[in-house]
C-alpha positions in Angstrom: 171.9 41.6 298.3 172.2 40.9 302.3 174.7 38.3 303.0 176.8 38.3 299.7 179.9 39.1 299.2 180.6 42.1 296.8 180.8 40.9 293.2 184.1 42.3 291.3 183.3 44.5 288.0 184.0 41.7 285.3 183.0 39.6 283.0 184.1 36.6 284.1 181.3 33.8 284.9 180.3 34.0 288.6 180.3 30.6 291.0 177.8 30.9 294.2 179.6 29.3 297.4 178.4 28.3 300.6 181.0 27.1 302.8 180.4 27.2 306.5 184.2 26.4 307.7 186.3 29.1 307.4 189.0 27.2 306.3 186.9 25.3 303.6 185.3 28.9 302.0 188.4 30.0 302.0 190.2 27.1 299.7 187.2 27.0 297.5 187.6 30.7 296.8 190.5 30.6 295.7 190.6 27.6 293.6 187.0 28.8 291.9 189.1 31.9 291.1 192.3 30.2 289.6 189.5 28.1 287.4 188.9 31.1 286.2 185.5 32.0 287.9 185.0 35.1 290.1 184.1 33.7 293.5 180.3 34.8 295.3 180.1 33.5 299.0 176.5 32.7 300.6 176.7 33.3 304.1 173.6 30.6 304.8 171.6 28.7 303.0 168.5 30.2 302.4 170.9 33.2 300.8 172.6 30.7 298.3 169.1 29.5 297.5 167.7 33.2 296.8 171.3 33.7 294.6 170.6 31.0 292.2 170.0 32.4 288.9 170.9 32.2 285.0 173.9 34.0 285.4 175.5 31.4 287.8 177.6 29.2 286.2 178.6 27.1 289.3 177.4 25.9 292.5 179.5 25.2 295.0 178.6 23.5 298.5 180.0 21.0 301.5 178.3 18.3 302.2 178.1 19.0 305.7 176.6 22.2 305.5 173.3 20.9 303.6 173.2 17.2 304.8 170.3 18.1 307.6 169.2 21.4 305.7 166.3 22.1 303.9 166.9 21.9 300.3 163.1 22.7 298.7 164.1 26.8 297.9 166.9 24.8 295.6 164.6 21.7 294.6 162.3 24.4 293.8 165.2 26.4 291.3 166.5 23.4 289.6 163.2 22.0 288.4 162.1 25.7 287.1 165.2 26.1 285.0 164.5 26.6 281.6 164.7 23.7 278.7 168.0 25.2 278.1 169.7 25.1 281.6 170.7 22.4 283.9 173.3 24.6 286.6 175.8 22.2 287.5 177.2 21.7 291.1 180.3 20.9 293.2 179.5 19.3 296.9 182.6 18.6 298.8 182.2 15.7 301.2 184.2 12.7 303.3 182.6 10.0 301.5 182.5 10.2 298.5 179.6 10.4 296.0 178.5 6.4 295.9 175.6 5.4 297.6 177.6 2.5 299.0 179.6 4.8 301.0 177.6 7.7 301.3 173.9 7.4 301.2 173.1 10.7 301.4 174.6 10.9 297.7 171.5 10.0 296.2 169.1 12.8 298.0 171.6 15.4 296.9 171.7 14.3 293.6 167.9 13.7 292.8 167.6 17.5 294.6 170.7 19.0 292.8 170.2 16.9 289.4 173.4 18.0 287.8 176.2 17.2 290.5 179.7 16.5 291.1 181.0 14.5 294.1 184.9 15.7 295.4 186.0 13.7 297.8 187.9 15.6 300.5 191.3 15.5 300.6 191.5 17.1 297.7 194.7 18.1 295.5 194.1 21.3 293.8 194.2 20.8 290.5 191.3 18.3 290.9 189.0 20.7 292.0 190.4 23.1 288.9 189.5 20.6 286.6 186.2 19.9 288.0 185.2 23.6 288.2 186.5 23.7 284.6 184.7 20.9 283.3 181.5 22.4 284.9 182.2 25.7 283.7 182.6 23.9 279.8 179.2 22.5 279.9 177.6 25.5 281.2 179.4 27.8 278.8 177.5 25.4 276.2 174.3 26.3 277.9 174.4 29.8 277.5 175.4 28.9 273.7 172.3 26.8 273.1 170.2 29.8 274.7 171.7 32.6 272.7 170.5 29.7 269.8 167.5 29.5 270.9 167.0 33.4 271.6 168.4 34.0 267.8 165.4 31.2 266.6 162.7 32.8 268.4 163.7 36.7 267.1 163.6 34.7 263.9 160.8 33.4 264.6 158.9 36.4 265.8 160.1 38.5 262.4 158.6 36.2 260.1 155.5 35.9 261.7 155.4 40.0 261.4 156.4 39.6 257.8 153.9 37.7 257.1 151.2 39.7 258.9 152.5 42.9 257.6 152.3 41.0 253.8 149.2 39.5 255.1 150.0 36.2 253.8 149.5 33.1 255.4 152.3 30.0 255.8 151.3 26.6 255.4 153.3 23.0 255.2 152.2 20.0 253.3 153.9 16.5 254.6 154.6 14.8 251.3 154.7 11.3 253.1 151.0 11.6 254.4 150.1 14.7 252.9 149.0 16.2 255.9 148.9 19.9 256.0 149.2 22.9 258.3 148.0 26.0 258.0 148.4 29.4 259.9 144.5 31.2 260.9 145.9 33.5 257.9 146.2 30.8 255.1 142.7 29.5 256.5 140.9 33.1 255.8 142.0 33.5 252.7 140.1 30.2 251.7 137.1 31.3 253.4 137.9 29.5 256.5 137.4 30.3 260.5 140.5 29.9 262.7 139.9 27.2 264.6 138.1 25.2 261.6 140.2 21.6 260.7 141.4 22.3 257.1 142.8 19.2 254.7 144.6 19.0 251.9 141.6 17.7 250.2 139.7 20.4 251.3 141.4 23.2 249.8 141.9 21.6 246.7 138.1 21.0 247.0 138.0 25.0 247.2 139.9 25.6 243.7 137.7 26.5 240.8 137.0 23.3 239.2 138.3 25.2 235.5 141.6 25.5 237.7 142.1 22.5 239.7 143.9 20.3 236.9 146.1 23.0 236.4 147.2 23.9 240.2 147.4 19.7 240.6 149.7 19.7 237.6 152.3 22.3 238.9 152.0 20.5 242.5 153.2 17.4 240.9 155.5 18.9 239.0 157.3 20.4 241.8 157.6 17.4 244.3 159.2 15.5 241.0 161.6 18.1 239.7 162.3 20.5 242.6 161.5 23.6 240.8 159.5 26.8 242.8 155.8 26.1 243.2 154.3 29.7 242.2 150.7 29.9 240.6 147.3 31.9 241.0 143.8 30.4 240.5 140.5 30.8 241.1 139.3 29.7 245.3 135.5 29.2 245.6 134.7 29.8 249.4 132.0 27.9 251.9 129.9 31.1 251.2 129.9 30.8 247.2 131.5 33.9 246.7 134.6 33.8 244.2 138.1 35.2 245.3 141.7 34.8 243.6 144.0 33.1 245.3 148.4 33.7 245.0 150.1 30.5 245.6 154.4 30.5 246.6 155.9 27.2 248.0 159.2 25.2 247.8 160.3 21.9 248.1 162.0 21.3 252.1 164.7 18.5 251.9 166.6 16.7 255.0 170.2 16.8 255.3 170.3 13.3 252.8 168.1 15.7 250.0 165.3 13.6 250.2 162.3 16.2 249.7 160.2 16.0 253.1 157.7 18.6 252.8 156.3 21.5 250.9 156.5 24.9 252.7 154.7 27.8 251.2 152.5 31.2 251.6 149.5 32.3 250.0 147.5 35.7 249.3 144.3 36.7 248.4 144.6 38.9 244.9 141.1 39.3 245.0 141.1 43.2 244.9 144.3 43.3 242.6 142.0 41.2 239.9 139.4 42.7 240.5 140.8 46.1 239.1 143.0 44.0 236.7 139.7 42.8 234.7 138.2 46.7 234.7 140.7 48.2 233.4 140.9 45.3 230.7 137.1 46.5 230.2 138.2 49.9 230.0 141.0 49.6 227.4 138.3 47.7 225.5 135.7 50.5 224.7 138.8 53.1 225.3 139.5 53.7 221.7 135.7 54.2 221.2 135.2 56.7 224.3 138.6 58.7 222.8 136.8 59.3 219.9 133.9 60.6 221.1 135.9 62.5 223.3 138.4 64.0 221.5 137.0 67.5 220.9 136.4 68.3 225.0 139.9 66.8 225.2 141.2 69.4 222.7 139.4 71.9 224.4 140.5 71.2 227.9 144.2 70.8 226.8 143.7 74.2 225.0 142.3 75.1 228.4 145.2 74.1 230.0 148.0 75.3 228.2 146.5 79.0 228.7 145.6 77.8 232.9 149.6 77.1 232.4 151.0 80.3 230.6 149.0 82.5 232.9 150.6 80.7 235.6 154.3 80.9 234.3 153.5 84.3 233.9 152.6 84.8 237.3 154.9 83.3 238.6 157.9 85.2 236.4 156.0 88.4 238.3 156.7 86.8 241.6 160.2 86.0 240.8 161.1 89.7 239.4 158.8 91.0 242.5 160.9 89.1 244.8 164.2 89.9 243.4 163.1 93.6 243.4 162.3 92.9 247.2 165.8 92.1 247.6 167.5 94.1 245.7 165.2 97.1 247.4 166.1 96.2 251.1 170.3 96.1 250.1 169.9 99.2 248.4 167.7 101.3 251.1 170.5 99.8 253.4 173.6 101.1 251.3 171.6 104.4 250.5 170.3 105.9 254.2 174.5 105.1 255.3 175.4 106.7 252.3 173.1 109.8 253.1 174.9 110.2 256.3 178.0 110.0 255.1 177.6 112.9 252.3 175.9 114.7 255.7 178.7 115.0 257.2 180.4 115.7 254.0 178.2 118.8 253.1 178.4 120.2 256.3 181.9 120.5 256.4 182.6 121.8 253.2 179.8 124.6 253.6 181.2 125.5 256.9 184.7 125.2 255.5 183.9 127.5 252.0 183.3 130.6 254.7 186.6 130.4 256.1 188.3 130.6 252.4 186.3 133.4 251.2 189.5 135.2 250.1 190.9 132.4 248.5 189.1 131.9 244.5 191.1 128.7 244.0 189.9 127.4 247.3 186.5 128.3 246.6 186.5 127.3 243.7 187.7 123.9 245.0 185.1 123.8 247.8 182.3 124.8 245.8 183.1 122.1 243.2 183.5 119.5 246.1 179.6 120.7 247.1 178.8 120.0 243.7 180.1 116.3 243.6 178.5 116.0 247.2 175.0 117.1 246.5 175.2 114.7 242.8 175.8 111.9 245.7 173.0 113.2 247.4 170.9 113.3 244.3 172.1 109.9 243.6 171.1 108.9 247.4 167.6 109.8 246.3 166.9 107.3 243.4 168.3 104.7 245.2 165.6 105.3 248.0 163.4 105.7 245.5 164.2 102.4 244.0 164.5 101.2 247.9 160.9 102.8 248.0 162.5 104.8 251.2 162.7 108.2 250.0 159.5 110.5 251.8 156.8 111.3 249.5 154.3 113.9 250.3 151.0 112.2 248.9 147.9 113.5 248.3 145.5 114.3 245.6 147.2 116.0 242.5 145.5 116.8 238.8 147.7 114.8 236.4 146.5 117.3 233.4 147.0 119.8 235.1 150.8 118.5 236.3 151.5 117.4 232.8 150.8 121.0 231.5 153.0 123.0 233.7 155.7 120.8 232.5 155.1 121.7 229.0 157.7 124.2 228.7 160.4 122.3 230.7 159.7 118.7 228.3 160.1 120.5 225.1 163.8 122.6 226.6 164.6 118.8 228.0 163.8 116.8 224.6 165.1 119.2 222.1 163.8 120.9 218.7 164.1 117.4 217.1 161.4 115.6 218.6 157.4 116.9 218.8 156.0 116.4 221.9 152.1 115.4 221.6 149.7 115.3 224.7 146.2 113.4 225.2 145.1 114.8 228.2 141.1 114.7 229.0 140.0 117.3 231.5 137.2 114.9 232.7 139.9 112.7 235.1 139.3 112.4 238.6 142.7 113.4 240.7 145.7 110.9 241.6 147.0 109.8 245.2 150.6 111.5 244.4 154.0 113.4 245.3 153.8 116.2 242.8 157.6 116.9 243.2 158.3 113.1 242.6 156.0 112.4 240.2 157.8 115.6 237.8 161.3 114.0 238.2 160.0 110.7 237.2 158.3 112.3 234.1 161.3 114.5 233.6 163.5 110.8 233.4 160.7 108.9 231.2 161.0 112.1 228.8 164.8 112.3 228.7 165.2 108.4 228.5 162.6 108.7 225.5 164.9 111.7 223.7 168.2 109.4 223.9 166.0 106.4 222.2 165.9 108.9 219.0 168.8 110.3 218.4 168.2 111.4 215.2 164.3 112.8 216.1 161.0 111.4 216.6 157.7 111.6 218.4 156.9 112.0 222.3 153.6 111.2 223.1 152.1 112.1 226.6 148.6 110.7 227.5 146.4 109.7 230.4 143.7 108.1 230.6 141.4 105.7 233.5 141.4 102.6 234.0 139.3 100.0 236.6 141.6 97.1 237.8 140.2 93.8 239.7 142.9 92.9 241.1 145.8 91.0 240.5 149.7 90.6 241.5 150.9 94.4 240.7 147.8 96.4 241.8 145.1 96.3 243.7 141.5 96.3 243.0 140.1 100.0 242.0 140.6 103.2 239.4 143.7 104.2 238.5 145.3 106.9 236.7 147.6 105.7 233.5 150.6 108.1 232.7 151.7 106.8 229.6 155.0 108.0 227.8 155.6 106.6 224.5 158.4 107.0 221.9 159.4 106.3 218.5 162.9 105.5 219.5 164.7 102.2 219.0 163.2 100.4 221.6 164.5 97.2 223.3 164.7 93.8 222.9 163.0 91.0 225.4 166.1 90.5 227.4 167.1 94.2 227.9 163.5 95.0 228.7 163.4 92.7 231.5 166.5 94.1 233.1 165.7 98.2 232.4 164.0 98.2 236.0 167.2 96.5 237.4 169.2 99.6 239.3 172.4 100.4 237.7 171.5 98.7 234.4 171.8 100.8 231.8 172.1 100.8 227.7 174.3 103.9 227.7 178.1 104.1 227.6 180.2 104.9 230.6 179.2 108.3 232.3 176.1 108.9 230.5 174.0 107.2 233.0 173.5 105.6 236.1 171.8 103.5 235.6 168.7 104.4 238.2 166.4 106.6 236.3 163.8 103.5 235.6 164.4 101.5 238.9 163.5 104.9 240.9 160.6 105.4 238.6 159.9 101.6 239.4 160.2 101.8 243.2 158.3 105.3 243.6 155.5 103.4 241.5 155.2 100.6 244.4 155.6 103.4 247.1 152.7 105.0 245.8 150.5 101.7 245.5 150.6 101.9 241.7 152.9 100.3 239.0 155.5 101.0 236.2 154.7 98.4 233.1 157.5 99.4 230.4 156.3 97.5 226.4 159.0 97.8 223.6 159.9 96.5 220.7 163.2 96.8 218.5 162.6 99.5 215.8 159.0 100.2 216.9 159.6 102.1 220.2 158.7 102.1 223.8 156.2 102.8 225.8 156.5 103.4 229.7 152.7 103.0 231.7 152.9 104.8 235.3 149.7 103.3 236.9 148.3 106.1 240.0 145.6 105.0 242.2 142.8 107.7 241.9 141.0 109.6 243.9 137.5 111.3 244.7 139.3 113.8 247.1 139.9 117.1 244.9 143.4 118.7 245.0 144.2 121.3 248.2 143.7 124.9 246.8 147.1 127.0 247.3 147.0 129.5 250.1 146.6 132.9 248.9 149.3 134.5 251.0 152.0 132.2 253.0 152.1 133.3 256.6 156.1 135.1 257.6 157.7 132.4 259.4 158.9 134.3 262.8 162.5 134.7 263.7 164.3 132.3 266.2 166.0 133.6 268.6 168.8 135.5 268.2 170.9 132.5 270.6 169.5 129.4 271.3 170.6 126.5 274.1 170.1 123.5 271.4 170.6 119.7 272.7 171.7 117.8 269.7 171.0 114.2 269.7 172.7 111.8 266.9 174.7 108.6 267.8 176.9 108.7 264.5 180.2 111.0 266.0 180.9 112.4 262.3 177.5 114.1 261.8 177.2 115.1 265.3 180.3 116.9 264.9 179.6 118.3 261.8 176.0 119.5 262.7 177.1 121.0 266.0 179.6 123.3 263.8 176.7 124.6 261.8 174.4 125.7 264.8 177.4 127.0 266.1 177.9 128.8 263.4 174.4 130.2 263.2 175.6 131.7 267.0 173.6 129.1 268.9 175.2 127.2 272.2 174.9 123.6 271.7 174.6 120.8 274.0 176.0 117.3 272.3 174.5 113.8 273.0 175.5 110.3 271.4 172.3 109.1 272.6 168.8 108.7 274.0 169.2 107.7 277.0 171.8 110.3 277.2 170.1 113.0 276.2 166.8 112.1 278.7 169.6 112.4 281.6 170.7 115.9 280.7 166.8 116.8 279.9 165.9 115.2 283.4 168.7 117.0 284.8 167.3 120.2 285.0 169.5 122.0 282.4 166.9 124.7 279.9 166.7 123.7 276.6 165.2 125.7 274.0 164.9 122.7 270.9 166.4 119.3 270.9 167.1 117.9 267.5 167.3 114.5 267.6 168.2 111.5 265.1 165.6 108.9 264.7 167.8 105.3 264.1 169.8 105.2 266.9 170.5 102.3 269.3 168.7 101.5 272.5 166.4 104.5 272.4 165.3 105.6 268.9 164.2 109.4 268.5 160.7 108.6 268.4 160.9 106.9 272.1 163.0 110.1 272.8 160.6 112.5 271.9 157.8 110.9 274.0 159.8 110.7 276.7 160.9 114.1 276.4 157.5 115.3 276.1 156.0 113.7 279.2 159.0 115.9 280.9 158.3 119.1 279.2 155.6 119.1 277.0 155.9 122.2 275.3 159.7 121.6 274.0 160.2 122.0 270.3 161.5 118.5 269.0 162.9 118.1 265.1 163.3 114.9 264.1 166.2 114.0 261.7 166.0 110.9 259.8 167.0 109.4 255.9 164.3 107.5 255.7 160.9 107.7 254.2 158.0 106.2 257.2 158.6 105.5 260.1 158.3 101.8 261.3 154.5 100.6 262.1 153.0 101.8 265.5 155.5 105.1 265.6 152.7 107.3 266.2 153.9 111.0 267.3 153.8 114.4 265.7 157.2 115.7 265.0 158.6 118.6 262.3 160.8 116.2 260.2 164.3 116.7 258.8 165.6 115.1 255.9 169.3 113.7 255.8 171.5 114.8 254.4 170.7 118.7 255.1 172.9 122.2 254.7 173.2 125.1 257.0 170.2 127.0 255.6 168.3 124.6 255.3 168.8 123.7 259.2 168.4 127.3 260.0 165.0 127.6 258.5 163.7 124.4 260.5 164.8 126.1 263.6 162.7 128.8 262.8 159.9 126.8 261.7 160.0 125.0 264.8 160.1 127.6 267.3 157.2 129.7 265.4 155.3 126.4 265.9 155.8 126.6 269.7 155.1 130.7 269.9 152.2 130.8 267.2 149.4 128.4 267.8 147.4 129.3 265.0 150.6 128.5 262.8 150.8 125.1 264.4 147.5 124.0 264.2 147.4 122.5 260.9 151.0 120.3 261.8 151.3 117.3 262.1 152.8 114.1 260.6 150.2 114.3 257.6 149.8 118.0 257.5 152.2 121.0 257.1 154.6 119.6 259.2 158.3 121.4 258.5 160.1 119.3 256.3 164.0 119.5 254.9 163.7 119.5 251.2 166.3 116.8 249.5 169.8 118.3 248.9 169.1 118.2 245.4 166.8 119.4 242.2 165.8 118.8 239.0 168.8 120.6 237.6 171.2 118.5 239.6 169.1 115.0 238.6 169.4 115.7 235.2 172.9 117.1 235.3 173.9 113.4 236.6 172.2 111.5 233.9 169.1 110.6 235.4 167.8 109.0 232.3 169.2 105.3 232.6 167.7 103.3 229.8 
């Protein structure tokens, strides 16, 4: 503020001087500040008068500076201090503070009100233990305040307690027996706010069955002490009938004499109210039970199946979930895996040529190819089971599938178990892959031959069946490829574990443990489902439900077109971010005699495109970083359109919204393999007529897996 000195940082109490003499504000700031005050100098009047406030503790003037002044801006701040505050005041003067010797005494004190008069000269420890004294009775100021703060927050929470309790608080004066009464209390007699309410009125109020009673307890309270606490019967002005909660205790003075009775009150109205029907209802309960006790039956009956369907469904989401999980890890582990035995593969094919001489060598290589392509084979079920592996779907005749492998089931199952089929010629197709479908069957047949050891009965059959809908399949005809046995069969535990990859009921190195979950996962692929029933002794019966279809089967071409030779050299641009398989692969077109051109990326590999440089076919990886070989390709093609592009990929489908027409090569691939797909692709570029049915859904070149029947079986492909 303008005209005051700057206040120290502390927390001392402050003391407001005005001292027009140098000399005089000088000594007073000094001693305020030895009394332990921190000092605030006015320079006028009218500024000391606009400084007054509740944080001053002292005021400190000379007479002479206010004796022809106008004092009403301080008049007018002493008399609107709160009840609590009365700011005392130093004035030095000449004369003392008597009205015999200084008249003007008495106008500064009835101005001032709480004043004390130093007569100059002055030792210094005088006007310490004046400021001191002051400062002791204002300290107690600020005490009573905090007091009175700390009463008035009481205050203000019971009043909220008791309107968030909606009760109302009322006092009885047991010497006249005059009462008070909040607007609260008053209501819930049936009384307005501002209406004059006695003690004889409310007692007026009280059901007249109840009013001896209530008077009773009253008395028997102001005579013995004890808690007031009763509920009766209130009859309001209106006529209406409410219930009324009464809580009070005796109030006593310091001497224990009991001066009043302090209390609250509720209306229970409601809480009766439901009180008595529910007495009515316990009543005529045992009579309504009875003639209720068959729909009660009924509806418990009711609800013990509404609650086994439930658990049941819910046991379906669990397992589905797990699956889920368990899927995405594996699909994961499996498509790294896959690139790993790529690379693998490669080398050892391209490494077997250069030992041609040597048999042990060979012989080592070739077995080494062998373990390879089982770990390719294994790759396989796990993206089946991942539901990543690439089906070719479309319509297939199950009868017609199950009878081809006729031959190959009875070589797989052995002389000691007969092989019966139901197979109805009437069945509409299935939405299938063929190829999968056989190796699942294949595993269902060989898993059935290890459950009878010592013979049995296979029994293939299909038949149709219309679903509505539930948690496994959608609504629709399906196809049912049932396998049953008369094998041992499996208990409740194992059977809900067979589907579980790498669980199997065989000894170490006789399965994998991957047979079922790959039957289970190619199932789900396919929009169908895989139930498995068994019982211990009985046997077990594995259901593969197909969606079906009113598209008939493709006819086979009569005569397959000669794929035309590639050139004799090629310029390829190999694309594939993993530095093992790009390695590897690049050895094996170089190998063929081709000239390669290496990238570790997309946006490499658009550079050297852009460049300039000819290109005969780019071979690209799909999951790689940045640019994926999808984005590639499209790129690629809006440079030059008519570039053969292969894409290379472990996994099944593309992610949503890929949408692009590309020969597809499946990891992990050989040498021949990769040379046929080179020649596919480039007859697709030079023949037209050979490309026009190509296409993402349509003959598009495809790597086969780097495996076969022979090799799944060889590995133990039956699990459970």
């Amino acid at each position: 503020m303008a005209g005051i000195a700057a206040i120290p940082n502390s927390g001392k109490p402050k003391a407001l001087i005005y001292t027009p003499v140098g000399r005089d504000a000088w000594v007073a700031r000094s001693l305020v500040d030895e009394a332990g005050l921190v000092s605030i100098a006015a320079t006028d009047l009218p500024v000391f008068a606009s400084s007054l406030s509740d944080d001053v503790a002292l005021g400190v003037l000379t007479e002479e500076a206010v004796r022809s002044s106008d004092l009403k801006p301080i008049a007018a701040w002493v008399s609107a201090q709160p009840s609590w505050s009365d700011l005392p005041f130093i004035v030095l003067t000449t004369r003392g503070g008597g009205p015999e010797r200084n008249p003007a005494a008495a106008r500064l004190s009835e101005v001032l009100g709480n004043v004390t008069f130093l007569e100059r000269p002055f030792h210094a420890t005088s006007f310490i233990s004046v400021a001191r004294t002051a400062l002791k009775g204002r300290l107690r100021q600020y005490e009573a305040r905090a007091r009175l703060e700390a009463l008035g927050e009481g205050e203000r929470r019971l009043q909220t307690a008791l309107a968030a309790g909606r009760l109302g608080a009322w006092e009885l004066e047991l010497s006249s027996m005059a009462l008070s009464a909040s607007a609260t209390c008053k209501a819930i007699f049936g009384r307005k706010p501002d209406d004059d309410v006695t003690r004889d009125d409310l007692i007026a109020s009280i059901h007249p069955d109840d009013r001896d009673l209530v008077l009773a307890r009253l008395r028997q309270t102001i005579d013995t002490g004890r808690d007031y606490s009763i509920e009766h019967r209130t009859i309001w002005p209106d006529g209406s009938l409410h219930w009324t909660e009464v809580h009070a205790q005796l109030y006593s003075d310091r001497y224990g004499s009991a001066r009043k009775l302090v209390g609250v009150c509720s209306d229970t109205t409601v809480r009766k109210t439901i009180e008595e029907n529910l007495r009515r209802l316990n009543e005529t309960l045992e009579e309504r039970v009875r003639e209720r006790t068959k729909e009660v039956n009924a509806a418990h009956q009711t609800l013990l199946e509404e609650v086994a369907q439930r658990e049941r469904a819910e046991e379906q989401l669990r397992q589905s979930q797990k699956m889920e999980a368990i899927g995405q890890l594996t699909g994961g582990v499996a498509h790294d895996f896959n690139n790993l035995l790529m690379v693998v593969l490669g080398n050892l094919e391209l490494l077997g040529k250069h030992v041609g001489g040597d048999a042990k060598a060979t012989r080592l290589v070739d077995g080494a190819i062998q373990g390879a392509r089982r770990g390719a084979a294994l790759t396989q079920r796990l993206l089946a089971f991942a539901r990543q592996q690439d089906l070719q779907v479309k319509p297939v005749d199950l009868a017609e599938l199950v009878s081809g492998m006729n031959d190959l089931l009875r070589r797989s199952v052995g002389s000691s178990i007969s092989i019966e089929t139901i197979l109805p010629a009437t069945l509409p197709p299935a939405l299938v892959d063929a190829n999968q479908l056989e190796l699942a069957l294949l595993n269902l047949a060989v898993n059935a031959r290890d459950a009878m050891p010592d013979g049995g009965t296979l029994s293939i059959s299909l038949r149709e069946e219309q679903v509505a809908g539930n948690e496994a399949l959608g609504k629709g005809a399906y196809l049912v490829l049932a396998v049953a046995d008369s094998g041992t069969g499996m208990d409740a535990e194992t059977l809900k574990k067979a589907v579980d990859p790498f669980f199997s009921t065989k000894e170490l190195g006789k399965g994998t443990g991957l047979g079922l979950s790959m039957i289970h996962g190619l199932a789900v692929q396919l929009n169908g489902a895989l139930l498995l029933t068994s019982e211990l002794g009985v046997g077990t019966i594995a259901e593969l439900w197909l969606p079906a279809t009113e598209r008939r089967p493709e006819q086979p071409a009569e005569a397959e077109l000669p794929v035309p030779q590639a050139a004799s050299r090629l310029k390829i641009l190999l694309v594939d971010d993993d530095a093992l398989i790009a390695m590897s692969s690049v050895d094996m077109l170089e190998d063929l005699g081709h000239e390669v051109v290496q990238a570790n990326s997309g946006a490499q590999a658009l550079e050297l495109i852009s460049s300039g440089q000819h290109f005969d076919l780019v071979i690209t990886d799909y999951s790689m970083p940045g640019m994926t070989g999808a984005q590639l390709a499209q790129a690629t093609r809006d440079i030059h359109p008519a570039l053969p592009i292969v894409l290379a990929t472990g996994y099944a489908d593309l992610p949503a919204g890929t949408d692009i027409d590309l020969p597809r090569l499946a990891k992990p691939y050989d040498q021949a393999q990769l040379a046929k797909e080179i020649a596919k692709a480039m007859a697709r570029e030079t023949a037209p007529l050979l490309r026009s049915g190509g296409g993402a859904g349509g003959s598009q070149p495809r790597l086969s897996k780097a495996n076969d029947v022979s090799d799944e079986i060889g590995d133990g492909a039956c699990v459970v």
